[in-house]
N, C-alpha and C positions, 0 to 999 in steps of 0.2 A: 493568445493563439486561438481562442474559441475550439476549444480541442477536439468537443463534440458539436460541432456546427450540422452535423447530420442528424441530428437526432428530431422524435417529435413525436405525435401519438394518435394517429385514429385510423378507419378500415374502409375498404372498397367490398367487392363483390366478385367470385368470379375463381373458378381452378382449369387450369388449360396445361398441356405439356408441348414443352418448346425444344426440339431438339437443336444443340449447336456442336457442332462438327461429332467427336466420337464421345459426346456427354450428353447424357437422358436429362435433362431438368425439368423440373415438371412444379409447373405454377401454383402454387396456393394462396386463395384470398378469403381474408378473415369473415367470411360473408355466412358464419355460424358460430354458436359455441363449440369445442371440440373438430374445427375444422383442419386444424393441424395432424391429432391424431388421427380423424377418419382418412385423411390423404396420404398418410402413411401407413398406416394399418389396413388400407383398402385396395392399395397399389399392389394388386396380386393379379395372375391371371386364374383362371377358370378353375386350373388344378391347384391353388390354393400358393403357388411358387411365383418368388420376386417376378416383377416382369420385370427389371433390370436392379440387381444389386448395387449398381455404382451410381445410383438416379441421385441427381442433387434436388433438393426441395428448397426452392424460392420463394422466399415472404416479401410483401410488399411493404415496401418504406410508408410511413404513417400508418400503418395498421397493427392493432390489437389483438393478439391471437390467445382465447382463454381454452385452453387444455382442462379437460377429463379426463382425467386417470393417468397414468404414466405413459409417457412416448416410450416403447419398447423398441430394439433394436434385435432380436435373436438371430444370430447365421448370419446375419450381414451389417456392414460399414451406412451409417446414416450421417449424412451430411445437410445439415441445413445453413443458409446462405442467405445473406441480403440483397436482394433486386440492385443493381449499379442505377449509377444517375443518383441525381439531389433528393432530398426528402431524409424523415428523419430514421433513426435506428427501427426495426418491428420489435415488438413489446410482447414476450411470451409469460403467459401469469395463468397461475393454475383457477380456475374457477370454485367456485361454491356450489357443490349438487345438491341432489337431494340431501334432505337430514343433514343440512349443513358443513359437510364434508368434502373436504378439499387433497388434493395431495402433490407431491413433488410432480413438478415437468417431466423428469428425466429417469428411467433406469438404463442405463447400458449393458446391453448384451454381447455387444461387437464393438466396435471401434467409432468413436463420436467425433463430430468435426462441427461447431458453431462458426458463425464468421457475419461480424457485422449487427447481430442484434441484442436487444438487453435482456436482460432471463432475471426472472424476481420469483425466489417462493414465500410470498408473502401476498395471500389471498387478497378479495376485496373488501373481505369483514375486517383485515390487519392480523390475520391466524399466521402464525411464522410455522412454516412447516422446517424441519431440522434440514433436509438437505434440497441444493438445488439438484445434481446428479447423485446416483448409487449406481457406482459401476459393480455388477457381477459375474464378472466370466474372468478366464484366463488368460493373463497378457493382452490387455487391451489398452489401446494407443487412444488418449482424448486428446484435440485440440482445439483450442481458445484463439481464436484473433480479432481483434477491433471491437469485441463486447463490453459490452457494460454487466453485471451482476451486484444487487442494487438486491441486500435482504433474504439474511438467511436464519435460520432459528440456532443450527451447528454448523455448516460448511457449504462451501460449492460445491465440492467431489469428495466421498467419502469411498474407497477402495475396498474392496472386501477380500477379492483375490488375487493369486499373486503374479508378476510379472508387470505391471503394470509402468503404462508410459503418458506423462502428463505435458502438453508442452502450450504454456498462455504468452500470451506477445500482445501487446498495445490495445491492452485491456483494462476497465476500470473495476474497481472490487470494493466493494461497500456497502457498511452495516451487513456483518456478518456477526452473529452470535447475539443473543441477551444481555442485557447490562449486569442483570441480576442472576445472571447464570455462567461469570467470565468463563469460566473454564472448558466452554461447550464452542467457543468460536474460532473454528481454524479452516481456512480457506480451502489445504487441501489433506486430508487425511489417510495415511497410511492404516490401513487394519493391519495388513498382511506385508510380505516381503514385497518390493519396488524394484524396476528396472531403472527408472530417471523420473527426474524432475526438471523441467526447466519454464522459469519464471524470467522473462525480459521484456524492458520497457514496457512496465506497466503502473500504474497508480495503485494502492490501496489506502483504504482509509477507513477508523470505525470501524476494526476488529479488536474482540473480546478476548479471545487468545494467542493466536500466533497465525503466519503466514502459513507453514510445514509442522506438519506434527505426526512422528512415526509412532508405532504402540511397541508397548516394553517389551523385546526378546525377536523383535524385529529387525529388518534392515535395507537399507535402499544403495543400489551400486553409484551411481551419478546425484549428485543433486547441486543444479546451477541457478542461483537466483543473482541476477545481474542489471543496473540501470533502470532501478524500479524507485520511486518515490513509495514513501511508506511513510504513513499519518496515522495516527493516534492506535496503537494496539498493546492495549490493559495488561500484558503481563510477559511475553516474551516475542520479538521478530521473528526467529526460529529456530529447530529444532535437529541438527547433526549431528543426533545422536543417533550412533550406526549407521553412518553413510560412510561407503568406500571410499567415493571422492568427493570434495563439499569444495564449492568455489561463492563468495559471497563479495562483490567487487563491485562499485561506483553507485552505491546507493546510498540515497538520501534517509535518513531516518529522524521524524522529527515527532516527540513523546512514543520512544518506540515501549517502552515500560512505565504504566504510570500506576501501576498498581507494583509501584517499586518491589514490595518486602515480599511478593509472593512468590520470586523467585531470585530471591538475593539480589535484583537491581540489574541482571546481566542483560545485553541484549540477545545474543547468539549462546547457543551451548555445541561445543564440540568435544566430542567423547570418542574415545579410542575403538576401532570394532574387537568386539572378543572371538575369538576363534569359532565358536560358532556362530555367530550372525556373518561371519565371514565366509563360510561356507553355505551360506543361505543365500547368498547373492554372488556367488562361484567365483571368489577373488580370493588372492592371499591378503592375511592380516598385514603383512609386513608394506604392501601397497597402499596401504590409506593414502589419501595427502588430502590438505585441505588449504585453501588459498581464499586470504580476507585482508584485502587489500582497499586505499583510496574509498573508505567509506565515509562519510557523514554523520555525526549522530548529533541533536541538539534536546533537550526537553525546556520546555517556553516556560518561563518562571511563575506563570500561573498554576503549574502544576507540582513545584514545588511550593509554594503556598499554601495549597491546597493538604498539603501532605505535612507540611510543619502545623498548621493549625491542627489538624483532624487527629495523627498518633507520633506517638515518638519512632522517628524510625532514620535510619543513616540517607543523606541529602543521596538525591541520584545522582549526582556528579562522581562523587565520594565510591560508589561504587563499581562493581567489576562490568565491564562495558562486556565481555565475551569471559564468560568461562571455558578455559583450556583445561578441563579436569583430566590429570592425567594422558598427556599425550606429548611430554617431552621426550619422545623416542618420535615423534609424528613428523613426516617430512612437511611443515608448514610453513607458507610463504606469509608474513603480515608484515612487510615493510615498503611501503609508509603503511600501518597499521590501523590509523583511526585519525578522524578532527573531529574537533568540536566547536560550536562558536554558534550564535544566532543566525538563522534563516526565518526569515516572513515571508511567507507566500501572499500572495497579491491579493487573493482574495480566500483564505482559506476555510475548512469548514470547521464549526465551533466546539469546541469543547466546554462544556458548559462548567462551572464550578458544581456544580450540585448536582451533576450526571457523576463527578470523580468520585465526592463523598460519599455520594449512595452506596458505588460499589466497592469503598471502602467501607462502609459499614457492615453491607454486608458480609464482607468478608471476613471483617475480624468480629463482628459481637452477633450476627441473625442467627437463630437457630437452624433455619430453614433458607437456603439460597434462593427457592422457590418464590418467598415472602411478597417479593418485588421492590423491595422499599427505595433500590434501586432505579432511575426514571430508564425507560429505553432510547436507545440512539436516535432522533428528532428526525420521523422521515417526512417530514413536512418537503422538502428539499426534492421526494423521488417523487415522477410523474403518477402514481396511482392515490397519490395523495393532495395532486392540485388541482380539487374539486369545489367549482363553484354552481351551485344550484346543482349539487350533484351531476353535475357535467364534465368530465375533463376538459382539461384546457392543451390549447395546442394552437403553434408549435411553442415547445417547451425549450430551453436549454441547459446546456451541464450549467450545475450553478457557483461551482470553484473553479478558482485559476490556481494552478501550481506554478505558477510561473514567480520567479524570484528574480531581484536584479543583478547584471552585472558584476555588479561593484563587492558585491558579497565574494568572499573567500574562496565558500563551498561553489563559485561559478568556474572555479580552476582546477581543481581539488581532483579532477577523474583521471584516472591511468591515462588518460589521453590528453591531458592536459585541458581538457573541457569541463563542462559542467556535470554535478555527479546528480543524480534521478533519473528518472524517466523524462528523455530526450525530447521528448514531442512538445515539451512547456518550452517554446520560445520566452530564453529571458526577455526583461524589459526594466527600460530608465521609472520607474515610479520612486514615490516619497517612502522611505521604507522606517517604518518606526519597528526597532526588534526587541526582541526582549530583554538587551543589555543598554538600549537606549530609552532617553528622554525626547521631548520635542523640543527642539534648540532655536527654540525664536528667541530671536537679537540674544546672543551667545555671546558672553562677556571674550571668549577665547577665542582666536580666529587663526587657522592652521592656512598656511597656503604655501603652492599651490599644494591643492587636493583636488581629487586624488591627485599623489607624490610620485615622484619617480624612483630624484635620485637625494634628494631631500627636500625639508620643508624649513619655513620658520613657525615663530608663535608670538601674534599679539594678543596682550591681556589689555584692554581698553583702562584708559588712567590710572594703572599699574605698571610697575615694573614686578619683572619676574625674577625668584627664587631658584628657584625648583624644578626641574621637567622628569616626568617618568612618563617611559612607554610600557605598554602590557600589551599581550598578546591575548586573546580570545579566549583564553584559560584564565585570565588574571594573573599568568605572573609578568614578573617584571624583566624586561629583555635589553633595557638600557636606561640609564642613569645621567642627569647635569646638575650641577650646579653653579652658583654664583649669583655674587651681589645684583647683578642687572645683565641677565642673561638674552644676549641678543645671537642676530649672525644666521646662518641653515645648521637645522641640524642633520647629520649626515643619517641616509637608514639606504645606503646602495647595496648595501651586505644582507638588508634582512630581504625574506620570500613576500613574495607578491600576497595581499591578504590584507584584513582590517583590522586595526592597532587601535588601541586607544590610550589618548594623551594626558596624563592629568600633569595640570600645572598648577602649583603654588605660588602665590606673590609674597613679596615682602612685608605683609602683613598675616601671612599666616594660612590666609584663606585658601583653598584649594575647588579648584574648577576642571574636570573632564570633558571630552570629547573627540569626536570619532576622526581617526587618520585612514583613507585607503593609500595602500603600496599595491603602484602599478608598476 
């Protein structure tokens, strides 16, 4: 799908205000360091007051905007926006000032709205500053659309007070936290008590801790994360502990714990609210509900590898996908509750074996988490990093595809009977080698047709056949044949549409697998 075909990296010249219909917008071009903030922080009249509070500020596609000091919002709603028409995302990154000191984009004072561009706090030395926003006022609404956020040292949005309203939509979120510091990377951070959350159709990938993370004695009324592809995040998905109502539905989850033992291997935690955090977010305890339904979860057998070599510790499979700690009084919906099974993404981003170990080291024997002995998440891949003769290069593009095929299970798998991630990856027919498969050139065993309907047969070339078992995605086994010279269809109109795998023994003993889809 080229998902970010608008994207790309460099600057023009020039700040003008364009009024259209009853919206002030007013043009800024990267045609300085700090050009962002002066056009915002300078948009005053005479007596020091907005000249219009509802002004949206436009960046121009291909252009580089390096911020000094935080973009402040106080008393009023700030909106910034990307230019329409072709060209690629605008690119906000905090600069290096004097005495080499750099700081976050963003603090919110009022109410934030991004839409369209990519936000990195992650200088041009490679200094990770901890947050991309610090919202701090009362009850403030941010929203996320068509961003990319690409590098963070703790989080995208860390909350400080309370009331707060977060809503990201068809947004990518990547290398968020230290390797060497898992426990510091979470997308969006609760300090204080929360009004909602909502997380839809979005990518992440290359988080150190979790997607949601609320702090002890806290609590959030809503939180909805739905239709998001989710890649590689070291220690928990998320966190619904103290949410009044928690909805987690048609997401793809693939190594969503790979730092398995550090928190029991779960993906999701759902915990009952206690009567006071219940009255923190003006609900009764008896109205919780929480609904986790049609979700995906796979981890790629290089990660358990990784994890059988380095410590003893229970397979991730083996483990508790969601902890329900105490909450069988909870009105919860989880049926269909969970799959599992291989997914390959087309083209997806690496996980390295020796990015795993590190922060398994550190974790269980550094003294000091600070140490590093852990490698960082490889941002060779973000644009402030495709520097040739100290040049940027441009135009750049997203450099993964999420996009998975058809044929796969998880492409039916969603409440809707569609594909479960984030929607915008147009599947596609490609060679898909998963991590329950080999490469089947000239395959002694030959299934057809496949993909099956309402059955198949099975030849073993200069064999006769013994034996047939099918298995499900789990490895167990879901039907059974035998006999001397096993010929004929064999019937699967009874089983779900999904990918099976065949293993057949000959009359000599040997046994051979391979892959069946049920269409």
């Amino acid at each position: 799908m080229n998902i970010l075909r608008y994207i790309a990296v460099i600057a023009c010249v020039m700040t003008s205000a364009i009024a259209f219909g009853q919206t002030r917008t007013v043009e800024v071009l990267p045609d300085s360091i700090g050009a962002l903030n002066f056009a915002i922080l300078g948009d005053t009249t005479e007596t020091g007051a907005r000249v219009d509070s509802s002004t949206i500020y436009i960046l121009k596609r291909n252009g580089v905007y390096k911020t000094v000091g935080e973009i402040r919002n106080p008393g009023f709603d700030l909106t910034i926006r990307a230019e329409e028409g072709a060209g690629s995302m605008p690119i906000i990154q905090p600069a290096v000032v004097t005495g080499g000191i750099s700081v976050r984009p963003f603090t919110a004072l009022g109410n934030l709205t991004l839409e369209g561009v990519y936000v990195t706090s992650i200088d041009d030395l490679g200094t990770y500053i901890n947050r991309i926003v610090r919202a701090q006022a009362d009850n403030i609404r941010i929203t996320f659309r068509d961003c990319w956020f690409d590098g963070s040292g703790q989080s995208v949005v860390r909350f400080d007070n309370v009331g707060a309203k977060v809503y990201m939509e068809n947004c990518i979120v990547s290398h968020i936290g230290r390797t060497f510091v898992p426990n510091n990377g979470r997308v969006i951070d609760f300090r204080t008590n929360a009004d909602s959350l909502v997380l839809v159709n979005n990518t992440f990938f290359n988080i150190t801790q979790r997607l949601m993370r609320v702090s002890a004695g806290r609590a959030v009324r809503y939180a909805n994360i739905s239709n998001n592809t989710i890649v590689n995040v070291a220690q928990l998905v998320a966190d619904f502990e103290q949410c009044a109502e928690s909805r987690f539905v048609d997401n793809l989850v693939v190594n969503g714990v790979f730092l398995g033992n550090s928190r029991g291997g779960e993906m999701l935690d759902l915990v009952p609210l206690t009567p006071a955090n219940a009255d923190l977010v003006d609900v009764d305890q008896d109205d919780q509900s929480a609904e986790v339904t049609n979700n995906w979860f796979h981890t790629t057998p290089g990660v358990l590898e990784v994890w059988a070599d380095s410590i003893s510790s229970v397979p991730l499979y083996d483990s508790v996908l969601v902890a329900f700690t105490g909450i069988d009084s909870l009105d919860l919906i989880a049926e269909p509750f969970t799959f599992m099974g291989p997914v390959q993404f087309k083209t997806p981003p690496p996980l390295p074996q020796n990015t795993i170990e590190g922060m398994i080291f550190d974790q269980l024997f550094a003294d000091n988490l600070d140490n590093g002995s852990a490698p960082n998440w490889n941002f060779n891949t973000s644009p402030f990093f495709l520097v040739n003769d100290a040049t940027i290069q441009f135009p750049w593009q997203f450099p993964f595809d999420f996009s998975y095929s058809p044929s796969s299970p998880a492409a039916v798998a969603s409440s809707t009977g569609g594909p479960v991630g984030d929607p915008r990856w147009e599947l596609e027919e490609f060679n898909v080698i998963t991590g329950f498969d080999r490469v089947w050139e000239d395959h002694p065993v030959l299934l057809y047709p496949n993909p099956a309907k309402e059955n198949f047969e099975v030849v073993l070339e200069g064999e006769s056949v013994r034996h047939i078992e099918i298995l499900d995605v789990r490895g167990l086994t879901i039907g059974s044949f035998e006999g001397d010279n096993l010929t004929g269809a064999i019937d699967i109109s009874e089983f779900n549409n999904g990918l099976y795998f065949v293993r057949v023994t000959d009359v000599r003993g040997n046994t051979f697998t391979n892959r069946l889809i049920k269409r």
